[in-house]
Every structure is written in C-alpha cells, then in structure tokens.
C-alpha positions in Angstrom: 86.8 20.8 33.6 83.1 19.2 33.1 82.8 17.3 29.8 79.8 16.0 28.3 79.6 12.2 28.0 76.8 10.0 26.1 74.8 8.3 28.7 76.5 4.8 29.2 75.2 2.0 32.3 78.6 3.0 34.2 77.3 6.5 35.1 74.2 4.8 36.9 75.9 5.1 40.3 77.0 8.6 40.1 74.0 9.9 38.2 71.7 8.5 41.2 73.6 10.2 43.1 73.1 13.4 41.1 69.2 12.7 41.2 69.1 12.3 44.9 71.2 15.0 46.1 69.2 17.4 44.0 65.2 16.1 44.7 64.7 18.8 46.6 66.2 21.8 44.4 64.9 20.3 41.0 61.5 19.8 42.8 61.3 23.6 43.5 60.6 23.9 39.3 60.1 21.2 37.7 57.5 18.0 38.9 59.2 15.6 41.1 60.0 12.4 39.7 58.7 10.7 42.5 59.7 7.7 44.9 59.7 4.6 42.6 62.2 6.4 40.1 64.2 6.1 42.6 63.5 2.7 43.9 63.6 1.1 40.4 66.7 3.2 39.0 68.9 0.4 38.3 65.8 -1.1 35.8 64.5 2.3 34.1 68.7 3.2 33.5 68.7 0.0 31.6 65.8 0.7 29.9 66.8 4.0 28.8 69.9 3.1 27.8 68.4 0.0 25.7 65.7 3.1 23.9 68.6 5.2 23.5 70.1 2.6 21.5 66.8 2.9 18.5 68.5 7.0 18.2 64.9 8.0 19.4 66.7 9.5 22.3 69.8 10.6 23.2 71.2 11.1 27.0 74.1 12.9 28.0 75.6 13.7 31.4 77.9 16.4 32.0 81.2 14.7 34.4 83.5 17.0 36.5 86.4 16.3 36.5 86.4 13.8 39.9 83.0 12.0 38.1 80.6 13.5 40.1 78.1 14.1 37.8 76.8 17.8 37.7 74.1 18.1 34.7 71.7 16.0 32.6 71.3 17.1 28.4 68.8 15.0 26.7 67.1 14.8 23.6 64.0 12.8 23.7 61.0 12.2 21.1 63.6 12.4 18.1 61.8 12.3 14.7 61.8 14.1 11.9 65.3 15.6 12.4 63.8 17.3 15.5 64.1 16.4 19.5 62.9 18.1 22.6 65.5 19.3 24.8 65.6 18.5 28.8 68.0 19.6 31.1 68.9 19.9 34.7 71.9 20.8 36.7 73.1 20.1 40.1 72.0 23.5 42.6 75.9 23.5 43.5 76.9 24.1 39.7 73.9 27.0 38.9 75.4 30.5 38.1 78.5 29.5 36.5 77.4 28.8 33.0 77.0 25.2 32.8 74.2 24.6 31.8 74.6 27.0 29.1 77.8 25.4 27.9 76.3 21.6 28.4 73.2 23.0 26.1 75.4 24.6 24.0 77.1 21.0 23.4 74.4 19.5 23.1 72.9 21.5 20.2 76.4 21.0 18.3 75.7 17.3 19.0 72.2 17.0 17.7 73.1 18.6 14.3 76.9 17.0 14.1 76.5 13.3 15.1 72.7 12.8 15.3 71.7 14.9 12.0 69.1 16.8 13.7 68.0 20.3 12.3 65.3 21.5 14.7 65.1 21.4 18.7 62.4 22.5 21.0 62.2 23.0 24.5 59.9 24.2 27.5 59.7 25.6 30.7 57.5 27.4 33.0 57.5 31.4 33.5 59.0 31.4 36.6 62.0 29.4 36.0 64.6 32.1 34.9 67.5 30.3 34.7 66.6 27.7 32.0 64.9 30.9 30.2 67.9 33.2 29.5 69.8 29.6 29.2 67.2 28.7 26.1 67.7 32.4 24.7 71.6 32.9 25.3 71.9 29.8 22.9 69.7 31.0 20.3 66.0 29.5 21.0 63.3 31.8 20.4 59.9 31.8 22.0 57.5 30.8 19.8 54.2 30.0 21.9 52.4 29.2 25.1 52.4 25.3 27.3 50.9 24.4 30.2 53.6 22.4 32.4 51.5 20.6 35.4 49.0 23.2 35.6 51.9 26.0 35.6 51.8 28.9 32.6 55.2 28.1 30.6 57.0 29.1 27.3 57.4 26.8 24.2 61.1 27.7 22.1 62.4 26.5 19.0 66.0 26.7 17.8 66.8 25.9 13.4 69.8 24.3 13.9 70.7 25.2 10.4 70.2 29.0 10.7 73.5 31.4 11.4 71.8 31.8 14.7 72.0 27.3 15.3 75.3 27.5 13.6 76.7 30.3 16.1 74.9 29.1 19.4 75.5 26.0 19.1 
C-alpha cells in the first residue's frame, strides 16, 4: 500500500531516483526539467524543502510500500487559500488509480491541514490521463492555457462545495 508523505530531505535519494527513471516518460507530456535539475538535486531539494517551510508550498510524495517512491502531489503558489496543483507518477504505477487516489489526498490535505479552499490545475489537450484524473475528483474546466506553446485546459475545484467535500 502507497501512502502519501510531506516532502522531507530523506526522500531526496529515492525521489531522484523517481525523476530519473521516469525523464523519458514524463518528457513525452510535460517540458523536461532538463540536465542541471538533475546535476544540482541535492541543492534545489534543500531549497524546496527550506520554501516549503514559509506554507507557500507544499510537497508530497506518494511511498510504496518498499520506499520506492511512485508519484509527486504538490501545491505550489499558495495564497489566498488557493494553490496550483502538480502531479506526476511513475509510467510503472499509470492505470491503476494512483494518481487519482494521491490527488484525491492531496485535495483533503489542502482544505484539512493547510486551510485552503480553492485549487487550480493545468494540463495540455492531449494528456488524457491527468484530464479524467482532474475531472474524476471534481475539477471543472473552466478556460483555455497555453503550456510551452501546446493548447491546454485550465480547472478549478471549491474545496468547500459538496462536490470538494465528496472528491476530496
């Protein structure tokens, strides 16, 4: 069983692991993160970890059950009571509803412990997972982004509506 854990520095190992092993497949939709992520990991997980600490993020990682780390849940550009939602999820965990259950958790989190009341999110058209993800949990189209020059979808979810309150 995979359980969502608050970013913390001892997940650096495993969750470079994560990034590596997946370049390719998260490369395929959504902008690589290019070389010098990678090179400087250990410095730009610290500094995360130190923003994360002013609540104007928050970064979890969903941990099977041997610590291998198979999905990333963040909330980023908290103010307001809102936060953008990011995720990604290891190719060898796609079609068995984790990401769903990892956003899912995630949404519960940002209204119970981080008092949030509004989330947004964004992908492009042709990324069909993370769309019926966004929309099984309750997010609802509400406009069109550009995403490095590709045609995309903005969402919204009221974390305080019956529809937050049952997707979440």
């Amino acid at each position: 069983m995979a359980v969502l854990e608050r970013l913390r520095s001892d997940h650096a190992p495993a969750l470079l692991a994560f990034e590596r092993e997946n370049r390719g497949y998260f490369a395929a939709s959504v902008p690589d993160r290019g070389d010098a992520y990678f090179t400087d990991f250990e410095e730009r997980h610290q500094a995360l970890l130190d923003e994360q600490e002013t609540g104007e993020i928050h970064f979890h990682v969903l941990v099977g059950e041997d610590g291998e780390i198979l999905g990333r849940f963040n909330l980023v550009d908290v103010v307001d009571g809102a936060a953008e939602l990011g995720y990604r999820v290891a190719e060898k965990a796609t079609g068995r509803g984790v990401a769903t259950a990892g956003v899912r958790e995630v949404c519960r989190l940002a209204r119970e412990e981080y008092g949030l009341s509004r989330l947004t999110a964004v992908t492009t058209l042709d990324n069909d997972g993370s769309r019926a993800v966004l929309g099984r949990v309750g997010f609802g189209a509400v406009g069109s982004v550009t995403l490095d020059g590709q045609p995309g979808t903005s969402y919204e979810l009221d974390l305080g509506d019956a529809v937050g309150r049952n997707a979440a």
